[in-house]
N, C-alpha and C positions, 0 to 999 in steps of 0.2 A: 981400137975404138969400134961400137957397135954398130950397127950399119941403119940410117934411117929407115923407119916402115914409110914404104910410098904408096901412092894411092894408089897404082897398078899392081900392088900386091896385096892390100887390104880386098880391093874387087877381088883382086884371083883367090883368096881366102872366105869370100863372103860366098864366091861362088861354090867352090869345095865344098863349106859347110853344107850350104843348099843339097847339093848334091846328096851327101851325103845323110841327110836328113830323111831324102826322098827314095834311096836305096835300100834301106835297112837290112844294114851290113855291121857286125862290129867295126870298133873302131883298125884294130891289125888288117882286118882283110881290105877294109876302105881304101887305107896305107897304104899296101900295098899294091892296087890295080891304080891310086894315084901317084904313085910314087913318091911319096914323102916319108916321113916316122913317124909315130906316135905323138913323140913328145913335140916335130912343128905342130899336131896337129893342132894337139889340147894350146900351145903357145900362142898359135892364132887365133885359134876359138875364144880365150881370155881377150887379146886386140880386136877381134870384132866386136865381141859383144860390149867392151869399153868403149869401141869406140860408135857403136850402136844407140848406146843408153849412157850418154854425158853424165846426165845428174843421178843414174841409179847406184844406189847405196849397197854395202854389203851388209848381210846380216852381223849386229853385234851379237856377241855370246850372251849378253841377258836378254838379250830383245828377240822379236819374234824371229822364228826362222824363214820366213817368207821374204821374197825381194818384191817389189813392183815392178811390175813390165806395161810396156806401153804395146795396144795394138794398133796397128795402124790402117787404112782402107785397104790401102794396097798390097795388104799380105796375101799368103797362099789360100788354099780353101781348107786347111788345115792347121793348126798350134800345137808343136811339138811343148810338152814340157816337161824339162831333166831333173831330176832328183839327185840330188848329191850323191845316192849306194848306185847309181849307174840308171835306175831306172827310167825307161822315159816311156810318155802316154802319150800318143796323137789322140786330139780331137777334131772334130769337126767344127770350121769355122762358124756356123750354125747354131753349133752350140756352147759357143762362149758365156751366155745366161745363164746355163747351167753349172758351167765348170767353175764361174765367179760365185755362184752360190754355193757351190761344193768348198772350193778353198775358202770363203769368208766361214763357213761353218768349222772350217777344219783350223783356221787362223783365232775362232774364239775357244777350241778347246785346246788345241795347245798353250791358249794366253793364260 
């Protein structure tokens, strides 16, 4: 029988991810100075972020490919955002006006 996720591990994964957000390291070398694997890694990162974002939806295959994300006051000075081919862009918390005007322009040409 599979082992409940508890709160003390959900934190200790929320914290990892931080971490590793904040290093930039691929993900094997992350792994490995944390000592997990890969595949907890990407397993957790799926329960954080579900359990992150309750009511966020997954992209349908006809619908747009963008998710909504919520920002919250209390985030970092920074918003990492992943691309599905691996790609990820830090911006600056600062400049979230811009990056929401960049993806709504880029959400009506892909529509």
């Amino acid at each position: 029988m599979p082992r409940a996720n508890t709160a003390a591990q959900l934190q200790l994964w929320k914290e990892r991810l931080e971490q590793f957000i904040q290093c930039s390291q691929s993900v094997q070398k992350y792994c490995d100075s944390a000592g997990c694997t890969p595949a907890s890694f990407y397993y957790w990162k799926r329960k954080v972020t579900t359990a992150s974002q309750p009511g966020a939806r997954l992209p349908s295959s006809q619908g747009s490919a963008f998710v909504p994300i919520v920002v919250r006051d209390n985030c970092s000075s920074r918003v990492l955002v992943c691309v599905k081919d691996g790609t990820r862009v830090v911006v600056p918390a600062d400049a979230l006006g811009a990056l929401q005007a960049v993806l709504q322009h880029a959400q009506r040409v892909a529509g």
